[in-house]
VOMI-906697 format. One record per atom (N, C-alpha, C, CB): residue in three letters; x, y, z. Coordinates in steps of 0.02 Angstrom, whole numbers, padded with zeros to 5 digits, always signed. Glycine has a CB too. Example, Ala and Ser with C-alpha at 12.3 -4.5 7.8 and 13.67 -1.06 7.14 Angstrom:
ALA+00660-00284+00390ALA+00615-00225+00390ALA+00660-00165+00390ALA+00565-00224+00452SER+00642-00112+00354SER+00684-00053+00357SER+00645+00002+00394SER+00704-00030+00286
This chain:
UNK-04861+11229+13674UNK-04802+11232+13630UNK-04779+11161+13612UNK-04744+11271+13664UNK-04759+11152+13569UNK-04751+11077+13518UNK-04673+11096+13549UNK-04773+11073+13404UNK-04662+11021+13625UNK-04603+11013+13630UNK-04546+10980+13587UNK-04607+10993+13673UNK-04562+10953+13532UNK-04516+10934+13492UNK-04506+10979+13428UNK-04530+10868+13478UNK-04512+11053+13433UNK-04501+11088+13401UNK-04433+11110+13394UNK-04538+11121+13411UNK-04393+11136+13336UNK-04333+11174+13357UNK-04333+11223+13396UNK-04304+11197+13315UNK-04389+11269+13399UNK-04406+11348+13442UNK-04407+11312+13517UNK-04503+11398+13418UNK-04445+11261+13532UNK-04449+11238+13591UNK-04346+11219+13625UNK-04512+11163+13579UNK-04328+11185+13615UNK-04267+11169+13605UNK-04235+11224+13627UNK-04251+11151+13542UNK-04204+11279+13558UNK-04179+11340+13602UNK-04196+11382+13644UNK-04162+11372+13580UNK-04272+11381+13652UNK-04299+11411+13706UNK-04273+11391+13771UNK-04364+11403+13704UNK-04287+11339+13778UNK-04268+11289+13821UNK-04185+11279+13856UNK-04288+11231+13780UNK-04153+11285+13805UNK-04074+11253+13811UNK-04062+11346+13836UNK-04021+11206+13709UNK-04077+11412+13804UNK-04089+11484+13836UNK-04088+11489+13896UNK-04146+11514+13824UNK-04150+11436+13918UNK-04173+11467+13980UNK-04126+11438+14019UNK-04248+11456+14004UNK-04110+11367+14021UNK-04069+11311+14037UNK-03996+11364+14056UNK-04062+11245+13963UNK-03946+11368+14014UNK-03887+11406+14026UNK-03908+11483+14066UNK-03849+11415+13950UNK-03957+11502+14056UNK-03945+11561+14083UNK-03972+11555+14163UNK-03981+11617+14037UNK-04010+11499+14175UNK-04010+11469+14254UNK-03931+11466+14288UNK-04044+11383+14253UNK-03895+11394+14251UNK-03859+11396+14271UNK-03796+11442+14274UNK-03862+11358+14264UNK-03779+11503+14227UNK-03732+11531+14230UNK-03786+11595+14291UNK-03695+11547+14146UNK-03829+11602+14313UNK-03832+11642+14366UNK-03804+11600+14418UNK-03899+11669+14379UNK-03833+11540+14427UNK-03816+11509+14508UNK-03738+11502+14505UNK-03855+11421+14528UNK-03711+11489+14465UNK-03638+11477+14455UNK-03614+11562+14485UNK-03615+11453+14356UNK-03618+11631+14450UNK-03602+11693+14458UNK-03622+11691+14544UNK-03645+11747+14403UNK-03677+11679+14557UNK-03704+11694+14638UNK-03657+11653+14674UNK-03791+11668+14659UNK-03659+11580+14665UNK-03612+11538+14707UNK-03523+11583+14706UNK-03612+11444+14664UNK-03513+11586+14641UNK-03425+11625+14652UNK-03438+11699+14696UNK-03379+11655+14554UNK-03483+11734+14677UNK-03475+11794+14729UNK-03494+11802+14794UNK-03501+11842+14710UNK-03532+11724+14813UNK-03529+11714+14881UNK-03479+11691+14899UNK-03569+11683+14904UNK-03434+11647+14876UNK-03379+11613+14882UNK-03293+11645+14902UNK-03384+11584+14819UNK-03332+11726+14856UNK-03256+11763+14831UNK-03217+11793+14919UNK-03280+11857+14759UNK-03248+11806+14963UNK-03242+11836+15010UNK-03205+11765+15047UNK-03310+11873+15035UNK-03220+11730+15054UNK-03198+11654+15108UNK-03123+11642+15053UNK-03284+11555+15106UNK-03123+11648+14989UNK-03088+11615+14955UNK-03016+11680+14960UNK-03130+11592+14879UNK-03028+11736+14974UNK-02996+11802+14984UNK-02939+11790+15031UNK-03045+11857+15013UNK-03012+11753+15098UNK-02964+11778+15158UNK-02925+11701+15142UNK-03007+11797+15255UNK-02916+11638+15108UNK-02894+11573+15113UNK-02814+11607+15084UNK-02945+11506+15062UNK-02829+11633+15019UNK-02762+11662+14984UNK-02724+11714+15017UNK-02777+11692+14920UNK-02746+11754+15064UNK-02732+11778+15122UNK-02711+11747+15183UNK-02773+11804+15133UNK-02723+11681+15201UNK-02698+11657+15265UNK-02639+11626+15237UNK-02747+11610+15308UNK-02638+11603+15158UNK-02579+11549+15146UNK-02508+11591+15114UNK-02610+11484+15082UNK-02514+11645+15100UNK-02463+11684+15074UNK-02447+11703+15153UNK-02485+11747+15011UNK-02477+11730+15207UNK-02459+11763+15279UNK-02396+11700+15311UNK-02549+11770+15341UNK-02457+11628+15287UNK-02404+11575+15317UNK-02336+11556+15277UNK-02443+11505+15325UNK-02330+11571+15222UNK-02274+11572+15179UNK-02208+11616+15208UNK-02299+11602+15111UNK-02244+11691+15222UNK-02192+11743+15247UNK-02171+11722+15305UNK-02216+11814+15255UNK-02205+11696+15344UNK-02191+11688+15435UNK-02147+11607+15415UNK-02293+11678+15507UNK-02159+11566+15373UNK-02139+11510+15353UNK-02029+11518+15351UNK-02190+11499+15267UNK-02040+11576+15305UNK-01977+11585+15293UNK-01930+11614+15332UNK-01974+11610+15250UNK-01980+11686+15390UNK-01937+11714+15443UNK-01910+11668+15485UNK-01968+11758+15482UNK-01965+11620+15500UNK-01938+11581+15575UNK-01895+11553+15553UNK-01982+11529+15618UNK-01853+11524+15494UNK-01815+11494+15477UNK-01727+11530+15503UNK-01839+11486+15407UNK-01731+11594+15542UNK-01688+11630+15572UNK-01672+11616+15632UNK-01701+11681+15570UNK-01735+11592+15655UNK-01726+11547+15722UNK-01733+11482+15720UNK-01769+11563+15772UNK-01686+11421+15726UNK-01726+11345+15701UNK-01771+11357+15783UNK-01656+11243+15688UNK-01772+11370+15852UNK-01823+11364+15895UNK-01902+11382+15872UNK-01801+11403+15949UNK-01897+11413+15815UNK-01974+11470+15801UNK-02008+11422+15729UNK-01944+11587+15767UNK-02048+11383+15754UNK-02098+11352+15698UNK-02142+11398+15702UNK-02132+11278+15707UNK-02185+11371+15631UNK-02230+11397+15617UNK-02301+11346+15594UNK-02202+11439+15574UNK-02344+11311+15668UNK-02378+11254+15658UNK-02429+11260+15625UNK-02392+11225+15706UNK-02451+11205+15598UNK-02508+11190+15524UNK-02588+11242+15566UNK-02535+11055+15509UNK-02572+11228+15609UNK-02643+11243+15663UNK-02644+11307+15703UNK-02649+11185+15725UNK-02590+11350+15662UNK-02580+11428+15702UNK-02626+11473+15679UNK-02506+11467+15689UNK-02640+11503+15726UNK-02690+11569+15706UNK-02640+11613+15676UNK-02734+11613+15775UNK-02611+11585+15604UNK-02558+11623+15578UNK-02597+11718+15570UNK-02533+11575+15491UNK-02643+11741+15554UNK-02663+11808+15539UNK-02642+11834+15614UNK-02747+11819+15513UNK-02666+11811+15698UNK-02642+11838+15757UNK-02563+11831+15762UNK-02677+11803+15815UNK-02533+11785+15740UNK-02469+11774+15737UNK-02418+11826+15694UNK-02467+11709+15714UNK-02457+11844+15624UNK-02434+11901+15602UNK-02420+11979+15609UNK-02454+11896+15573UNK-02479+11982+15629UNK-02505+12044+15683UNK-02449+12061+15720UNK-02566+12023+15741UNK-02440+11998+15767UNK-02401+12000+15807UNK-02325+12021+15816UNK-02411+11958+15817UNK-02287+11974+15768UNK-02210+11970+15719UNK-02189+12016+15677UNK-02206+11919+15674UNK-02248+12046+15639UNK-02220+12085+15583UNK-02233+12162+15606UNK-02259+12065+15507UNK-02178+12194+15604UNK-02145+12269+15615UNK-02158+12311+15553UNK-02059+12266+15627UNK-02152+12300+15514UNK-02165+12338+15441UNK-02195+12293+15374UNK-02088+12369+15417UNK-02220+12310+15340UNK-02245+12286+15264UNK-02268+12325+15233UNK-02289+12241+15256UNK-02223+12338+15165UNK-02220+12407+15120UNK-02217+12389+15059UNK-02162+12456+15131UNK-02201+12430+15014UNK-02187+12417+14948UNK-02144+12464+14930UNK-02240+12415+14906UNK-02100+12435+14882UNK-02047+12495+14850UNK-02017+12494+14768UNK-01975+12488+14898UNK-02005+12545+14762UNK-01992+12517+14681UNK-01927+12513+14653UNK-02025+12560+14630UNK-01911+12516+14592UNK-01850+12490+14557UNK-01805+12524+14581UNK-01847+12491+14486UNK-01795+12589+14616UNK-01753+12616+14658UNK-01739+12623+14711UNK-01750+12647+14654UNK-01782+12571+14754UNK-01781+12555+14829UNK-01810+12589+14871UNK-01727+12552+14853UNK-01869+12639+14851UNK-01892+12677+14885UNK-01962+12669+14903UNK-01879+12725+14861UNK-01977+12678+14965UNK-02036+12660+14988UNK-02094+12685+14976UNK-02034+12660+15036UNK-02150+12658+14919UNK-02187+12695+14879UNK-02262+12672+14926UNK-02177+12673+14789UNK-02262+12634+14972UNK-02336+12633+14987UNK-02322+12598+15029UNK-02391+12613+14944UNK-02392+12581+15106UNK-02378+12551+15170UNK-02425+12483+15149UNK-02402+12603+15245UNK-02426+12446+15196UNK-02477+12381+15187UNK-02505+12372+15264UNK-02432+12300+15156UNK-02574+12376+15284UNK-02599+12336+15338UNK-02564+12295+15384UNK-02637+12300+15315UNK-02545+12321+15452UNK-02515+12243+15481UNK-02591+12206+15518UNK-02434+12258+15559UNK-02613+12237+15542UNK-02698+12220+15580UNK-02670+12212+15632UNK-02754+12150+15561UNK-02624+12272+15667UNK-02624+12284+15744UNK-02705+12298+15782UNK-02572+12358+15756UNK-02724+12319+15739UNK-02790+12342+15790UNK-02850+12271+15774UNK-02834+12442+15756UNK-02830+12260+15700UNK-02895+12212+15676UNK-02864+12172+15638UNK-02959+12245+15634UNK-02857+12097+15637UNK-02808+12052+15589UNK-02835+12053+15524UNK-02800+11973+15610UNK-02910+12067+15522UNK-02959+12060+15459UNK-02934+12118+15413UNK-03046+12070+15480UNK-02899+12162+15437UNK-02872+12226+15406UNK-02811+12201+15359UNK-02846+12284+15469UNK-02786+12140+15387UNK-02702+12155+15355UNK-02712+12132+15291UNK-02629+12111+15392UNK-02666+12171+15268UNK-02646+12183+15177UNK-02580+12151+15173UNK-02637+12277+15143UNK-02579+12084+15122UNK-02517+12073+15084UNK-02520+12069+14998UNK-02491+12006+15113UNK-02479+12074+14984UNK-02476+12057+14895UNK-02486+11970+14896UNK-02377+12084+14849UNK-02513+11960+14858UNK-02560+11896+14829UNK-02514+11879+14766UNK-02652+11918+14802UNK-02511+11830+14749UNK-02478+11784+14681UNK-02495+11840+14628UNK-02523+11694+14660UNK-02558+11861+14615UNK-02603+11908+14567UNK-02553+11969+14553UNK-02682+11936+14608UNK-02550+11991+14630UNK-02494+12032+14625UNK-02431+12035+14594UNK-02481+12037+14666UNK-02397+11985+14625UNK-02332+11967+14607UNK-02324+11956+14535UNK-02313+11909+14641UNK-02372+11945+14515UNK-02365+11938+14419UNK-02385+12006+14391UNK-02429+11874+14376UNK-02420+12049+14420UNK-02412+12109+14383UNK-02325+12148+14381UNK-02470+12160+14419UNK-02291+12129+14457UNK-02248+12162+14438UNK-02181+12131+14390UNK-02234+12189+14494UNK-02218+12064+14396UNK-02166+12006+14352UNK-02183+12036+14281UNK-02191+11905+14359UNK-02247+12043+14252UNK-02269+12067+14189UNK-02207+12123+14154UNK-02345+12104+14204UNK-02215+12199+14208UNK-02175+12240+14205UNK-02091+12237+14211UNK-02201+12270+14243UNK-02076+12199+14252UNK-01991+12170+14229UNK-01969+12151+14127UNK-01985+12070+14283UNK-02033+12115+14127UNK-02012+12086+14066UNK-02018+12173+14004UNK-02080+12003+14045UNK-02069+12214+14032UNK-02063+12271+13994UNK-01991+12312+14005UNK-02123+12315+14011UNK-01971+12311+14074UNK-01938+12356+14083UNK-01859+12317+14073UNK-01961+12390+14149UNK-01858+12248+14058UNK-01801+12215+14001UNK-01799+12234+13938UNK-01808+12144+13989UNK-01860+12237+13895UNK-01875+12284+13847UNK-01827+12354+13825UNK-01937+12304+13869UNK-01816+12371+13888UNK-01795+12449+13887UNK-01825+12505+13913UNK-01790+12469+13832UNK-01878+12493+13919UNK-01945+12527+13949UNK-01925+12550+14024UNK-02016+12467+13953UNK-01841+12577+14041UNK-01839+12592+14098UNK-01859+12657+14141UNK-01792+12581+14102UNK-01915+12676+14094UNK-01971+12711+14158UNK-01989+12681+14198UNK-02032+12733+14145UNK-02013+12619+14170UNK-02051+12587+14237UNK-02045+12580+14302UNK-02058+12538+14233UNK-01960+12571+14308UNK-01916+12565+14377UNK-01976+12615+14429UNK-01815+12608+14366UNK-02011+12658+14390UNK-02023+12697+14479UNK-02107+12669+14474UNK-02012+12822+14489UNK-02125+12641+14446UNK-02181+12619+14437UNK-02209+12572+14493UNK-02180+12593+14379UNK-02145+12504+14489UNK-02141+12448+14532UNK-02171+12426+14589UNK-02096+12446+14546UNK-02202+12404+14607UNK-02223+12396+14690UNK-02214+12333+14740UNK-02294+12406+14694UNK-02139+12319+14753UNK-02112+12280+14763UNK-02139+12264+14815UNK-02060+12285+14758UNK-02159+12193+14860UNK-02179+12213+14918UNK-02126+12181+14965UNK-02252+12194+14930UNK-02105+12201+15032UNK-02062+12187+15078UNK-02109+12183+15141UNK-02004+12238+15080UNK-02075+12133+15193UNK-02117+12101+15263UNK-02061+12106+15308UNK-02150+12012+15259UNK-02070+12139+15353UNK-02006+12162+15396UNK-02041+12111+15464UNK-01995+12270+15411UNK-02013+12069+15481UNK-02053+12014+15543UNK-01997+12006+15625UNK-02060+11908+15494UNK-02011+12014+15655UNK-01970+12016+15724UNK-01967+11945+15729UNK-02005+12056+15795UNK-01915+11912+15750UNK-01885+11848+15751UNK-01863+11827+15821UNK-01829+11847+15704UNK-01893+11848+15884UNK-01849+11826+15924UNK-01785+11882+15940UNK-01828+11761+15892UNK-01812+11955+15911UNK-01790+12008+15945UNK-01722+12019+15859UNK-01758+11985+16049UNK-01719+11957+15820UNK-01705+11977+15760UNK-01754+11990+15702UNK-01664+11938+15744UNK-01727+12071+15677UNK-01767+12067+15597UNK-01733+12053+15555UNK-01796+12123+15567UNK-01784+12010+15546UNK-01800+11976+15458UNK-01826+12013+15391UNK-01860+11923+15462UNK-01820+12034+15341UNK-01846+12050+15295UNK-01862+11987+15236UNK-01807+12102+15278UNK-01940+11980+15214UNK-01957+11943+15171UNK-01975+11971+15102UNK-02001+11911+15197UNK-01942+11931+15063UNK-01965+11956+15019UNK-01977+11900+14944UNK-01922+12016+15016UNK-02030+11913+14926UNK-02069+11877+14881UNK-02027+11866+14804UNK-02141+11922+14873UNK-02046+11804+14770UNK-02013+11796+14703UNK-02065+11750+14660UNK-01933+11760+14712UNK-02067+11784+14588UNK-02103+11746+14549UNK-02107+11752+14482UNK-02154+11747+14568UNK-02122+11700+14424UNK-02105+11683+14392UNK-02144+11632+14352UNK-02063+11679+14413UNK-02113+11590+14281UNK-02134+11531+14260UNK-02083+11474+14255UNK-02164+11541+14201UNK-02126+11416+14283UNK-02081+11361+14283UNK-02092+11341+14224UNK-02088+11309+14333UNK-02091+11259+14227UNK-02109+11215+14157UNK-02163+11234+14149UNK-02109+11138+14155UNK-02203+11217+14187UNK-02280+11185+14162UNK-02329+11248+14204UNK-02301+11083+14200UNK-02322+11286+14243UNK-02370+11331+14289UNK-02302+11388+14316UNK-02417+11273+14369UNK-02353+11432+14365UNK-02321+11485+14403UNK-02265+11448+14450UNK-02377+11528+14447UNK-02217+11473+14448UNK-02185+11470+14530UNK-02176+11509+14586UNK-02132+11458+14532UNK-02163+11518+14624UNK-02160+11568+14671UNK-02124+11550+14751UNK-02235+11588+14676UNK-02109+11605+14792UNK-02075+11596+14843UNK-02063+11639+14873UNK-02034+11573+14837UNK-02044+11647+14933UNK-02032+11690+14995UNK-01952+11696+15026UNK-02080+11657+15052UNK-01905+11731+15038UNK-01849+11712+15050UNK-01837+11761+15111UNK-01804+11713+14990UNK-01793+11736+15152UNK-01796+11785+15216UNK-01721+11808+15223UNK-01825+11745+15293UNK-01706+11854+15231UNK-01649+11914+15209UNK-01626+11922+15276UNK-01677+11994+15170UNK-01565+11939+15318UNK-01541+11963+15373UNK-01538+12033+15349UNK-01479+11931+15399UNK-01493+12057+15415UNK-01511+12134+15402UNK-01452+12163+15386UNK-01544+12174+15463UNK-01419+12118+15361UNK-01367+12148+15316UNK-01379+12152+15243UNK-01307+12113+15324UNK-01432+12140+15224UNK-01458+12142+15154UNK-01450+12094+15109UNK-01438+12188+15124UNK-01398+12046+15126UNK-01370+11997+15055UNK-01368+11938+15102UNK-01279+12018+15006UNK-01362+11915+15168UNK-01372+11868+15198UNK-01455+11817+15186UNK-01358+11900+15260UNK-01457+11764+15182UNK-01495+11746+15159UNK-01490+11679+15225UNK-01487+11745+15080UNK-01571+11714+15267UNK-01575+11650+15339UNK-01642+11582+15300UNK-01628+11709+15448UNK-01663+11574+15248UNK-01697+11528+15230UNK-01754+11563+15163UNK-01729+11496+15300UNK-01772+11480+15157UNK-01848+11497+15099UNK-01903+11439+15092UNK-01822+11508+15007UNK-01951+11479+15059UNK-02001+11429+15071UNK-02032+11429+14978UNK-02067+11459+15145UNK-02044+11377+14958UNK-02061+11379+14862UNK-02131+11355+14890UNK-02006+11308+14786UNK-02165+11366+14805UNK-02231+11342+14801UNK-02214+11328+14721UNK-02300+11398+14826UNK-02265+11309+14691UNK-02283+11296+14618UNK-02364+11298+14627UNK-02249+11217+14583UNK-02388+11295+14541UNK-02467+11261+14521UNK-02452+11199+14490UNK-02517+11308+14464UNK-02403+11188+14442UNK-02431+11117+14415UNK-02346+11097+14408UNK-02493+11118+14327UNK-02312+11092+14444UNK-02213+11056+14411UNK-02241+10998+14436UNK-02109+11084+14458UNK-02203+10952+14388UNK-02211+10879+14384UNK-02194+10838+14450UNK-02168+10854+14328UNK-02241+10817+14491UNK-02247+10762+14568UNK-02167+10728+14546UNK-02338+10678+14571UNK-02146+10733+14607UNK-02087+10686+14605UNK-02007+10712+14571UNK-02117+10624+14559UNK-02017+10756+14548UNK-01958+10824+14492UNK-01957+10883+14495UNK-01966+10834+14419UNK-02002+10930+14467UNK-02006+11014+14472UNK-02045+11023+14548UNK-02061+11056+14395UNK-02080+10957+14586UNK-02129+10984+14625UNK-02080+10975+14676UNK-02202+10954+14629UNK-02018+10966+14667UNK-01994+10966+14761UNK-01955+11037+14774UNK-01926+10889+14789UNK-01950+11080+14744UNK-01947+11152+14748UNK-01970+11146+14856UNK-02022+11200+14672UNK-02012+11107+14824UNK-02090+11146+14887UNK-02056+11088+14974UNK-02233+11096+14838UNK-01989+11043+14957UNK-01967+10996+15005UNK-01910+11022+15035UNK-01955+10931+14977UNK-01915+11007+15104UNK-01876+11026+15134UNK-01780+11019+15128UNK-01907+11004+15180UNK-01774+10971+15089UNK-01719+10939+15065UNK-01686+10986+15031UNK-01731+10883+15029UNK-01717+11017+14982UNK-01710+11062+14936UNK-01713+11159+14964UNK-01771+11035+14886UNK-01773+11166+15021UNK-01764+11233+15027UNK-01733+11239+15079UNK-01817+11272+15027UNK-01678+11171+15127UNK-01643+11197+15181UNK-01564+11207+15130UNK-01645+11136+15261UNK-01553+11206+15099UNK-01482+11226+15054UNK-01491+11317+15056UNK-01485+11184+14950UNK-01557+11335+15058UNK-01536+11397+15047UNK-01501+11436+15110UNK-01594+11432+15022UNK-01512+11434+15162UNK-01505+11466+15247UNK-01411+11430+15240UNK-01584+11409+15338UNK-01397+11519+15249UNK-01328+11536+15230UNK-01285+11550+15202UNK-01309+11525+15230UNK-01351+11566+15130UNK-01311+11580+15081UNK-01321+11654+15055UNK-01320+11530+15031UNK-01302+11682+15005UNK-01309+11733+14994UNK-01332+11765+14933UNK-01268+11746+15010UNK-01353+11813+14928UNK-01359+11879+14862UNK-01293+11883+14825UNK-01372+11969+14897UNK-01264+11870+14765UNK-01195+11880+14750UNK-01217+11955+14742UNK-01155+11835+14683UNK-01151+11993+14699UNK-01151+12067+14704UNK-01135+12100+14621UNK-01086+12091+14765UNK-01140+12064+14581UNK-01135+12052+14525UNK-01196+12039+14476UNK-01098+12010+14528UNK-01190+12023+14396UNK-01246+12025+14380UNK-01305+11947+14423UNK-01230+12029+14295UNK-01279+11906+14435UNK-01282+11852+14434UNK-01308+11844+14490UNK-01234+11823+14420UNK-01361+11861+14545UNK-01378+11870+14626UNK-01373+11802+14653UNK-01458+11901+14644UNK-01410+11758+14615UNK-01429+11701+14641UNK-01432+11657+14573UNK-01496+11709+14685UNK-01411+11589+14574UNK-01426+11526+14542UNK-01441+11462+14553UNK-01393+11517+14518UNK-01499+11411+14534UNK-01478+11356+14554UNK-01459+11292+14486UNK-01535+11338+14604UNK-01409+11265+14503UNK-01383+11231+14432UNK-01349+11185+14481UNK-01329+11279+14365UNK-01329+11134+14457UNK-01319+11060+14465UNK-01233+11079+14480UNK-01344+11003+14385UNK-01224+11044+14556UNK-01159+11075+14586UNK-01189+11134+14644UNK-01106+11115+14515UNK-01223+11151+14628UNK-01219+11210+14679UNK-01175+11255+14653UNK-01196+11192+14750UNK-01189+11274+14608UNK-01135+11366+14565UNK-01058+11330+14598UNK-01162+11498+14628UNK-01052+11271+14589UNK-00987+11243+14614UNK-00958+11252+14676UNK-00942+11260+14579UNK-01022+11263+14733UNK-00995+11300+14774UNK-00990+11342+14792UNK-00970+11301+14776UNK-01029+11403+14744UNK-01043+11478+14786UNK-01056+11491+14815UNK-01063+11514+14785UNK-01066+11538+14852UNK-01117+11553+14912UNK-01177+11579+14877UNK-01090+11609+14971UNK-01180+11591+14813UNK-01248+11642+14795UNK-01264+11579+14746UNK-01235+11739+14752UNK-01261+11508+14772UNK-01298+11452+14724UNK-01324+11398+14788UNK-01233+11406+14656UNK-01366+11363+14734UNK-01375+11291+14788UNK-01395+11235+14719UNK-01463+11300+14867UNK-01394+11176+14738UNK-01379+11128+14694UNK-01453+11134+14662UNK-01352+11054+14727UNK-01477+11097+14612UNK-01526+11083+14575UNK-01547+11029+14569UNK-01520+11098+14531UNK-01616+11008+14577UNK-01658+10948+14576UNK-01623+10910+14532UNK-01730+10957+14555UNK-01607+10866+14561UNK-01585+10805+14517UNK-01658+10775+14456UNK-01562+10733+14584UNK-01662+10777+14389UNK-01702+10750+14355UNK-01745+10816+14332UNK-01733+10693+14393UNK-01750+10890+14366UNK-01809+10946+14346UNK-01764+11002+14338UNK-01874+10964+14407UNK-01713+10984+14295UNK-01658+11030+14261UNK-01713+11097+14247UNK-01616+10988+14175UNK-01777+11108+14222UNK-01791+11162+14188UNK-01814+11196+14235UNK-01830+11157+14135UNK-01846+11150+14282UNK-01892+11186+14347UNK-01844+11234+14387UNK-01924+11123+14409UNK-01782+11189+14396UNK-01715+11231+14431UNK-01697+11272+14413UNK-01660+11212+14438UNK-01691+11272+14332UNK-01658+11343+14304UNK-01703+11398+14297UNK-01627+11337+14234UNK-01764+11380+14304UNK-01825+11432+14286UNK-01833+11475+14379UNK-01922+11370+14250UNK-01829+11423+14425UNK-01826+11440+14492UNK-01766+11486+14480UNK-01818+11379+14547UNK-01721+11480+14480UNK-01635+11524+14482UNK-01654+11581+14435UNK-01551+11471+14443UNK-01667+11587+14385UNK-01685+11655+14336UNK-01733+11707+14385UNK-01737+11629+14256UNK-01781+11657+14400UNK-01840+11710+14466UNK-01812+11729+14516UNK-01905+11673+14506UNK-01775+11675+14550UNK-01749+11700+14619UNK-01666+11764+14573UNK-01714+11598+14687UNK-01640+11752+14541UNK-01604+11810+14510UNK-01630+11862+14490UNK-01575+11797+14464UNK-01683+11898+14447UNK-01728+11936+14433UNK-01749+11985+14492UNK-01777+11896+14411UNK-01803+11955+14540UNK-01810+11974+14606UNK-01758+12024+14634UNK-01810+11916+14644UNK-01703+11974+14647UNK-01672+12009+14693UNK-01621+12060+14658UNK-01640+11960+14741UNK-01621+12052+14582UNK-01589+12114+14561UNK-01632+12179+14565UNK-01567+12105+14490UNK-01714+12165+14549UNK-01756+12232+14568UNK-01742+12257+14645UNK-01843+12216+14560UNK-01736+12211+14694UNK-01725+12236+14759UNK-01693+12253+14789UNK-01732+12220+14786UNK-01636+12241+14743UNK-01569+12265+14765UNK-01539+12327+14797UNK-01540+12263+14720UNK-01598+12382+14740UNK-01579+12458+14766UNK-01602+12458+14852UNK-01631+12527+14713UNK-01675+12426+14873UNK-01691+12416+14949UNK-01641+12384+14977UNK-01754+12379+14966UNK-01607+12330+14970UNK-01581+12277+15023UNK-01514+12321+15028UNK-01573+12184+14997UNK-01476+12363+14983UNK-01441+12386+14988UNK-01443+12449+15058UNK-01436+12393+14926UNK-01480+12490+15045UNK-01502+12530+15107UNK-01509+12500+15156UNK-01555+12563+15104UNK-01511+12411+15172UNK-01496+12376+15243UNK-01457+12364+15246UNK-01518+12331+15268UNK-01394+12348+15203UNK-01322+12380+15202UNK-01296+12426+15241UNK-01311+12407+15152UNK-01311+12453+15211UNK-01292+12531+15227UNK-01297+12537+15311UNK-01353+12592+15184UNK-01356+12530+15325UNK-01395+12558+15398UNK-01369+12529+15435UNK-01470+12551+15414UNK-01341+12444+15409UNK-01308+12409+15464UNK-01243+12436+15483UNK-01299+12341+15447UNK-01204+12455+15424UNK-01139+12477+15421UNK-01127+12556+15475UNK-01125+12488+15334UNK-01169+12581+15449UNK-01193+12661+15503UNK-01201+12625+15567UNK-01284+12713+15482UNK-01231+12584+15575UNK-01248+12586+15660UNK-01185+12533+15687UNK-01344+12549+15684UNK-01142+12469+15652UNK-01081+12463+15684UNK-01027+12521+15688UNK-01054+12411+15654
């Protein structure tokens, strides 16, 4: 075959891509299983991140067999929907840690997707929902976690917030992002910033939670805002508000239960 042919060429450049888009397909689906359980160990350490924040004695170290640690701590993990009702169970891996089931970021944006329908008007959806909740033993206190997410400036945001069992008490949180700007939207994720939340609360109104410059002047259902990542803050405060208005109908029933049993 006359290698300086055009036929030679696309033959060639054919065979060429279709090499590499197999080894590429083989390498990701060998990959997908290790990369599963990684997005799995770092969302587990997020939830346990935020409970221990009920106890300052109870860390949660870089080097924990956080999946045995979960196993261990967490009492319930469910899902519920726009009416607070418990529509499905999740894995704790009492018997096998390799078993346990949490909602993944992936997750959390399908049901973020559906908020924005069911703002629409589309309020069928409410029973659709599959909110997920992490009920974690603290040192003989439960914690309820529960997940929040959203868009910042520039990427996803997301976060974990840990609830007392009065439903609107709020014992800490833990943020993440993909891309808010180093040094501005990215300190969401600093401690400076997520110890303002531990003590504060769910308001009871449209308004659950905000963060804006002042601290909601002082509310209990605000905390101040990044100095310099005005958008990152207000986009964080819309998510963390959102959230906890879907969850409201649940956290409310820990209301309640508390009130029944004093």
């Amino acid at each position: 075959m006359n290698t300086n042919s055009n036929v030679y060429t696309v033959v060639y450049s054919t065979i060429l891509v279709v090499v590499v888009a197999a080894v590429l397909a083989f390498t990701a689906i060998s990959l997908q299983p290790k990369q599963n359980e990684n997005v799995k160990k770092e969302t587990i350490t997020k939830v346990l991140s935020a409970a221990a924040q009920a106890d300052q004695t109870v860390t949660i170290a870089e080097d924990a067999d956080v999946m045995a640690l979960y196993s261990e701590m967490a009492t319930a993990a469910f899902y519920v929907d726009g009416y607070g009702k418990i529509v499905g169970e999740m894995n704790l891996g009492k018997e096998n840690v390799n078993d346990i089931k949490v909602a993944t970021n992936a997750d959390l944006k399908k049901q973020n997707d559906i908020f924005k329908k069911i703002a629409d008007g589309q309020n069928d959806l409410l029973a659709s929902l599959e909110l997920p909740v992490y009920v974690i033993n603290v040192n003989g206190k439960s914690v309820t976690v529960i997940p929040c997410y959203g868009a910042g400036l520039w990427g996803p945001i997301w976060g974990y917030i840990a609830v007392a069992e009065d439903g609107r008490s709020i014992y800490g949180a833990v943020f993440d992002h993909k891309s808010e700007t180093p040094g501005l939207g990215a300190k969401i994720t600093e401690d400076f910033f997520q110890n303002q939340f531990a003590g504060k609360e769910f308001g009871q109104g449209s308004q659950k939670f905000d963060v804006v410059k002042g601290g909601a002047h002082g509310a209990s259902n605000g905390v101040d805002a990044i100095s310099g990542a005005t958008i990152t803050s207000q986009a964080l405060g819309r998510t963390i508000n959102t959230w906890a208005t879907y969850y409201e109908p649940y956290l409310k029933t820990l209301e309640v239960a508390e009130t029944v049993e004093e």
